[in-house]
N, C-alpha and C positions, 0 to 999 in steps of 0.2 A: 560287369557285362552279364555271368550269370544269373544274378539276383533281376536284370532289367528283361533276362529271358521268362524267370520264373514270374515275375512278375505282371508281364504279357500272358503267359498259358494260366493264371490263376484267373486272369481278367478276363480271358474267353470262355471260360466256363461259366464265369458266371453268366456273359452272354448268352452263351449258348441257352445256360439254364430261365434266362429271359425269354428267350426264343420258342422255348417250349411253352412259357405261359401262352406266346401268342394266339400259338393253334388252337387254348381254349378261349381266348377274346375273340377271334373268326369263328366259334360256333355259337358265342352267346349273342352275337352283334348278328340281327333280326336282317339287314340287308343284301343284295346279292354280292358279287363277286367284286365286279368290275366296281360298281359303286364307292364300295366299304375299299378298296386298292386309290382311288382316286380322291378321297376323303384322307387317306392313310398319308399317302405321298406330300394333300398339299398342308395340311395339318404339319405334317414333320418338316417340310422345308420352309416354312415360316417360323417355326422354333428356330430350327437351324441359321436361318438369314439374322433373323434375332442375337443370334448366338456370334455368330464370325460380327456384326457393327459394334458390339458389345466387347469382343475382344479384339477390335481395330485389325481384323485380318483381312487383305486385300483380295477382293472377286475375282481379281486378275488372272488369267488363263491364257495359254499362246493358243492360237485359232486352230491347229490341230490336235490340242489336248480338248479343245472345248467341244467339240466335233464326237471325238471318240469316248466323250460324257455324256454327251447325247444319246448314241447308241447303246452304253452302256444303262443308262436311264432306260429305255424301252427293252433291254434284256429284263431287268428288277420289275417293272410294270408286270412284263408278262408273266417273269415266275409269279409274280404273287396273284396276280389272276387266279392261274391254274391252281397255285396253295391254294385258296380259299375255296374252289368249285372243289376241289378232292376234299375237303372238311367237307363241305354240304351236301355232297351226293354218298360220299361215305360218314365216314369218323374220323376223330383226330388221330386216333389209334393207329390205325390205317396208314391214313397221309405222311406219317412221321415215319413209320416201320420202311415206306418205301423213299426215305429222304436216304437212307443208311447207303445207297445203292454212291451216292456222292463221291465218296472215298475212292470206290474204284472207277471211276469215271476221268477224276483229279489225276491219279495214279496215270491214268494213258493222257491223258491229254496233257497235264504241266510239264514232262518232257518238253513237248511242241513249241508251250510258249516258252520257256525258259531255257530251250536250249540245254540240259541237263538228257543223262541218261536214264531209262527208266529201270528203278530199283526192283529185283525180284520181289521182295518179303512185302513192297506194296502192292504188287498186282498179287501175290498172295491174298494176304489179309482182305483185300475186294473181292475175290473169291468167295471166301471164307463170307462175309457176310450178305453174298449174293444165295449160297447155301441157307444159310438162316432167313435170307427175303423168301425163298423159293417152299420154307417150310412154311412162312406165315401164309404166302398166298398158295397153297393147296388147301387150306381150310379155311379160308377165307375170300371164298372163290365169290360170293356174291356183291364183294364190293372192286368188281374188276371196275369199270370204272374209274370210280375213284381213285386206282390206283393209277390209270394212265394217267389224268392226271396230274396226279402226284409225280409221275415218272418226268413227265414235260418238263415239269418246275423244277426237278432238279437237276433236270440238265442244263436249264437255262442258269440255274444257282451257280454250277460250276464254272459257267464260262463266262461270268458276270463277275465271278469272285478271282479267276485265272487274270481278267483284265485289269481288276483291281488293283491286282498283286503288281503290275506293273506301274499302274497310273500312282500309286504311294512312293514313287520312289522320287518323287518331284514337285509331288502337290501337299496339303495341308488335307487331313483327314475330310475336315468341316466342310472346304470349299468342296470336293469334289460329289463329297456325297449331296450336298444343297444341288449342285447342276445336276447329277442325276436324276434326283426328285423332283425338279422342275421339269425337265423331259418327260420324266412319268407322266406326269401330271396333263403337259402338253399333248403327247399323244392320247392322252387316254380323254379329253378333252374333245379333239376333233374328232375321232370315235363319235363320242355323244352327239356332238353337233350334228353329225349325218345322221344319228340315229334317230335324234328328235326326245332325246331324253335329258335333255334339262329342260324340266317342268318344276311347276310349283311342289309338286308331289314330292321330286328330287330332293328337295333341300327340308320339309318337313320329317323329320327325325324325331325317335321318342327319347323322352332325357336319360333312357339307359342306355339308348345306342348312342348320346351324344358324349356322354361318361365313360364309356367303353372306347370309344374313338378316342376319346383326347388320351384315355391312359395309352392305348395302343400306337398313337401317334406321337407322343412324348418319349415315355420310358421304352417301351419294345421299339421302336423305327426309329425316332432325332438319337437319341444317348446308344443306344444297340450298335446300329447300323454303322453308325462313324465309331465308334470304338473296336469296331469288328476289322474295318478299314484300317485302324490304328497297328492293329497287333502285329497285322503283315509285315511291319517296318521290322519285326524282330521273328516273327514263324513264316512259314513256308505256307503256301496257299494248300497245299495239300494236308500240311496238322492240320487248318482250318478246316479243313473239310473233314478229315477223322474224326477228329472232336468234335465236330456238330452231330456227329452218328449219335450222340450223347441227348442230344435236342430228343430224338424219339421216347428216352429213358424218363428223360423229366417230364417230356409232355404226356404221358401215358400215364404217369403216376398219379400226378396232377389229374389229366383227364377223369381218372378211376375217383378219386374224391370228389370231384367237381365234380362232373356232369354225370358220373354214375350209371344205369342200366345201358344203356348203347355202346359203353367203353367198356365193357367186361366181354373180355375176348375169352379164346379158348385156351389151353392148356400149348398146345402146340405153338400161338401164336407168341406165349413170354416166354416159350425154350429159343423162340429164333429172334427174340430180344436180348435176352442174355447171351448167347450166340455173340451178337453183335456187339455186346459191352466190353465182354472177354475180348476181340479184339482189338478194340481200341484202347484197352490196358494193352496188350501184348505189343500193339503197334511205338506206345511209349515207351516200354522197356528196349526196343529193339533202335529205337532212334537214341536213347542217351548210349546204348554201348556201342553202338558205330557210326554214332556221330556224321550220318550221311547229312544232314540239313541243319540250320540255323537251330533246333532246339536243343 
């Protein structure tokens, strides 16, 4: 059982650390938001579909689980909307520094869904790196924006992944996240239709944004996204969301190599990164010794 825990939390990092290349594939991928989300969605649920006929796994869903994959599909749609307009109006730097804000969010609201009490040392620790948020954006006042945002998306993140944490506990990683992204896709579809933008233009792509899309659609969305959904089976939706504060860490690094001049922030800006690293160490050492949740 421990080893099937450890196992799971090695396997979201690396996730997570997937997670963080994404935010540099949404600033190299030349297209707008909604687009490059609707590209992303149906790309991945056709690996996905691919995936569950391949391993004889049945579509099959009771009518109110199918229902509430729907809704949960148009929660995902619209975080990652918001993701990708917070990369483009700001940086990735940015977008990811205010994803940290997750943890504490997770912290008050997984009580609700779960029916559980809510743990001091987490609404702490959300504190704690709302302090490090509150240092990055006093010096990085001109990408408020982007931060809001950012801020949307991750509230929709959490309450997308809070549902999750429930829908795993009956369904098959693969199927649920295939209906979700079919959802996305749907809504973001008849979007378009009223909008009048599926045009020829639409579908004309240059081969870097078509290569950037299949990676982003493959490895970071079909293999990410349902292994993310996997882990739940063994952590609590709220590690999930501690741990991903870690996504900021990698994407930043990353960013600084990759994309270079727009990602070199200030000095204040990596003190309230590190901030936020420190507690998501602290937050592991405090869950193996008191053993409050499944890790």
């Amino acid at each position: 059982m421990q080893n099937d825990k450890l196992k799971s939390y090695l396997s979201l990092h690396f996730i997570v650390f997937i997670w963080g290349f994404t935010a540099i594939l949404g600033a190299l991928i030349t297209i707008n938001a909604e687009a490059l989300v609707w590209y992303r969605m149906l790309l991945a649920g056709i690996f996905l579909g691919t995936f569950i006929v391949f391993k004889r796994e049945s579509f099959r869903v009771p009518v109110k689980a199918f229902f509430k994959l729907i809704f949960v599909g148009l929660l995902i749609a619209l975080h990652w909307i918001f993701f990708f307009k917070a990369i483009h109006v700001s940086n990735v730097s940015i977008t990811l520094s205010i994803f940290s804000l997750g943890a504490f969010f997770a912290s008050l609201l997984e009580p609700i869904f779960f029916g559980r009490k809510v743990l001091w040392y987490e609404v702490f620790f959300g504190l704690i790196i709302i302090a490090g948020l509150a240092l990055i954006m006093q010096v990085e006042i001109q990408y408020l924006n982007g931060m809001y945002y950012a801020l949307a998306s991750i509230i929709l993140g959490v309450l997308f992944t809070l549902m999750n944490g429930k829908l795993i506990a009956d369904h098959e990683p693969s199927v649920i996240t295939f209906y979700e992204f079919g959802a996305g896709v749907f809504f973001i579809s008849i979007y378009f239709l009223f909008q009048g933008k599926f045009t020829a233009d639409f579908f004309e792509l240059s081969l870097n944004n078509w290569l950037l899309i299949l990676l982003l659609a493959s490895v970071c969305t079909a293999y990410a996204f349902t292994a993310s959904v996997k882990v739940m089976r063994k952590l609590t939706p709220y590690t999930v969301m501690l741990t991903t504060n870690l996504e900021p860490v990698y994407g930043i690094i990353l960013a600084y190599f990759i994309l270079g001049g727009k990602e070199k922030m200030s000095t204040e800006f990596y003190i309230g990164a590190i901030i936020i690293v420190i507690t998501v160490i602290l937050n592991g050492v405090f869950k193996h010794y008191k053993k409050d949740d499944k890790v």
